[in-house]
C-alpha positions in Angstrom: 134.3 149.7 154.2 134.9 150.9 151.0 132.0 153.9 151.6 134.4 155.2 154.0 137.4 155.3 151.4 135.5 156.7 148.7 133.7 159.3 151.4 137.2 160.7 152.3 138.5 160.9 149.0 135.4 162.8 148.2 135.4 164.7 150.6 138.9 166.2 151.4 138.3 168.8 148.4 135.3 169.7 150.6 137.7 170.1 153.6 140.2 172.3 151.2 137.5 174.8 150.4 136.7 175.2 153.4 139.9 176.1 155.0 140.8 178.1 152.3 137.5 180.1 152.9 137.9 180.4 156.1 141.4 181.5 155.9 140.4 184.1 153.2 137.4 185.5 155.6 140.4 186.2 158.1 142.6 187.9 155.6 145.1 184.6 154.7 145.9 183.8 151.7 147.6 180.5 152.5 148.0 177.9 149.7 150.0 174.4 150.8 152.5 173.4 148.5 152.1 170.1 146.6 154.0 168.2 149.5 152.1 169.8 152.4 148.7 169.2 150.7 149.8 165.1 149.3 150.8 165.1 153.3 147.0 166.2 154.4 145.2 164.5 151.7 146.8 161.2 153.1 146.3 162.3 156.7 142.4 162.6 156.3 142.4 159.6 153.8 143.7 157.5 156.8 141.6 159.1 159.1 138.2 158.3 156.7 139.3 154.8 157.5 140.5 155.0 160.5 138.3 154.7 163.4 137.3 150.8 161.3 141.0 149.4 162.1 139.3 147.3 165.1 137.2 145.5 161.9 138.7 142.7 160.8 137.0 143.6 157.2 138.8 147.1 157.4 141.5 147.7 154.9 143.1 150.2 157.0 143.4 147.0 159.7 146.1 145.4 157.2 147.6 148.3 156.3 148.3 149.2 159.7 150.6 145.7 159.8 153.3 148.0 157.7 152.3 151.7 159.2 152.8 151.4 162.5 156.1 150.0 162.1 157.3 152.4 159.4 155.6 154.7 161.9 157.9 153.6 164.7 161.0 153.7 162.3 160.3 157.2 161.6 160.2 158.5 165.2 162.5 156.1 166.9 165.1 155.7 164.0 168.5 156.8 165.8 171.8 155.4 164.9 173.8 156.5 167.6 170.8 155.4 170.1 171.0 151.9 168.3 174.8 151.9 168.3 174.8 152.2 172.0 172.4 149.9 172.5 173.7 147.2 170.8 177.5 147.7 170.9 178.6 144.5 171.2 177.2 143.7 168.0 179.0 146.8 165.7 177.8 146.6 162.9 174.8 144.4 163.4 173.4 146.8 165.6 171.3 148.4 163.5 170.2 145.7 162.0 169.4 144.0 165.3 167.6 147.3 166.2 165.2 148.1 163.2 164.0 144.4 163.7 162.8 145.6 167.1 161.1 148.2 166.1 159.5 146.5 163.2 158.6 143.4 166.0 156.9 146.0 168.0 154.7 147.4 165.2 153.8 144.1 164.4 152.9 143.5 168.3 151.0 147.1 168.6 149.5 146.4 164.9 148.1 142.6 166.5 146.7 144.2 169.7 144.2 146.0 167.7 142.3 142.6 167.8 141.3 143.7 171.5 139.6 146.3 170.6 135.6 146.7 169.9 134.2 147.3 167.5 132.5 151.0 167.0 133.5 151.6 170.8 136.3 154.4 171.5 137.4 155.0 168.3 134.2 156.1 167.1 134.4 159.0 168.9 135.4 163.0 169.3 138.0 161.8 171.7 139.7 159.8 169.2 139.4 161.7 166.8 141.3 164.7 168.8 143.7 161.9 170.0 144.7 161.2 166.5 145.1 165.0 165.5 147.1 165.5 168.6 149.7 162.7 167.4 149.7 164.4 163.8 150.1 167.7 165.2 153.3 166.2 167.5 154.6 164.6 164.5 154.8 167.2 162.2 155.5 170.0 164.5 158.5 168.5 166.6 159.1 165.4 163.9 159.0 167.5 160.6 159.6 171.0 162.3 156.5 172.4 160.7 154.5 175.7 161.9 151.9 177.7 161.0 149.3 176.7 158.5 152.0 174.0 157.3 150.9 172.7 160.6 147.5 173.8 161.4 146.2 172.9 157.8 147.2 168.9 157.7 146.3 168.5 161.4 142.9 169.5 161.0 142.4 167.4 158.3 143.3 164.3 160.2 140.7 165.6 162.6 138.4 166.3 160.1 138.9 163.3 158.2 138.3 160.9 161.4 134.9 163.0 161.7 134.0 162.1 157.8 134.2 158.7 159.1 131.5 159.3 162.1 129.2 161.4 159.5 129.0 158.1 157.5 128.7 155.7 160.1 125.8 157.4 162.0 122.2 158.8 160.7 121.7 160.8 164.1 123.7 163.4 163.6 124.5 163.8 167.7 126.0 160.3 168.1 129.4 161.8 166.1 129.8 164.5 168.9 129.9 161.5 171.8 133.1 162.1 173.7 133.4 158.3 175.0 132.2 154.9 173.7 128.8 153.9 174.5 128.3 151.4 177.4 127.8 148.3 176.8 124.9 146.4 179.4 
């Protein structure tokens, strides 16, 4: 488990260089400030370790106890939404409602037990799936665009894909677009 930590840290400078290169083939001269470059560096790190969070040995599994609820708390804080909600309760309310949100993190994060292991989320599907979410996030959560956008959703794709790399020797199991069935 920890191959797959140590695999992404090692390569997300890989993943720099080649964006960069790319970019500079096209004429761009992007270069991510510190905040937008911390924000893909942790995007790919979670996504090295990612596709492991149905392994009760994962380290991203217990982790995802306290992300998905802070996860939740970013997209669904409101306080207007929870003061309507919870009007009777005035000044409670919020209170009342970020322990709903944190109650079903914990729920979503304690589901991942149904889950197999190296089934669907060791695979290109997920992998999009999980770049799709970033890509929502940051572009109608954070309001970023352009290669702000483009450069830490790829590497939340790209780090879900260092995952695969590691996992499998045959190199044409990583580009599987569903889980294998199980007989």
């Amino acid at each position: 488990m920890r191959g797959h930590m140590m695999g992404s840290v090692l390569m997300f400078p890989v993943y720099y260089a080649v964006y960069k290169g790319v970019g500079l083939l096209m004429g761009d001269t992007y270069r991510p400030s510190s905040g937008i470059l911390m924000l893909a560096y942790i995007l790919f790190f979670l996504g090295g370790d990612l596709p492991d969070i149905d392994s009760p040995q994962a380290p991203i599994r217990w982790f995802t106890w306290g992300l998905i609820p802070a996860a939740l708390i970013m997209s669904l804080w409101d306080l207007e939404k929870a003061e309507k909600l919870f009007e009777p309760l005035e000044q409670w309310g919020d209170v009342l409602y970020l322990a709903v949100i944190v109650l079903a993190g914990l729920l979503a994060g304690n589901a991942l037990k149904l889950l197999k292991h190296r089934g669907f989320l060791h695979t290109s599907t997920f992998a999009a799936l999980y770049a799709g979410v970033v890509f929502s996030w940051l572009r109608w959560g954070m309001n970023l665009s352009g290669n702000d956008l483009l450069f830490p959703t790829l590497a939340a794709f790209f780090g879900v894909y260092t995952h695969l790399l590691l996992d499998y020797r045959n190199p044409l199991v990583i580009f599987r677009i569903f889980s294998k069935r199980q007989s």
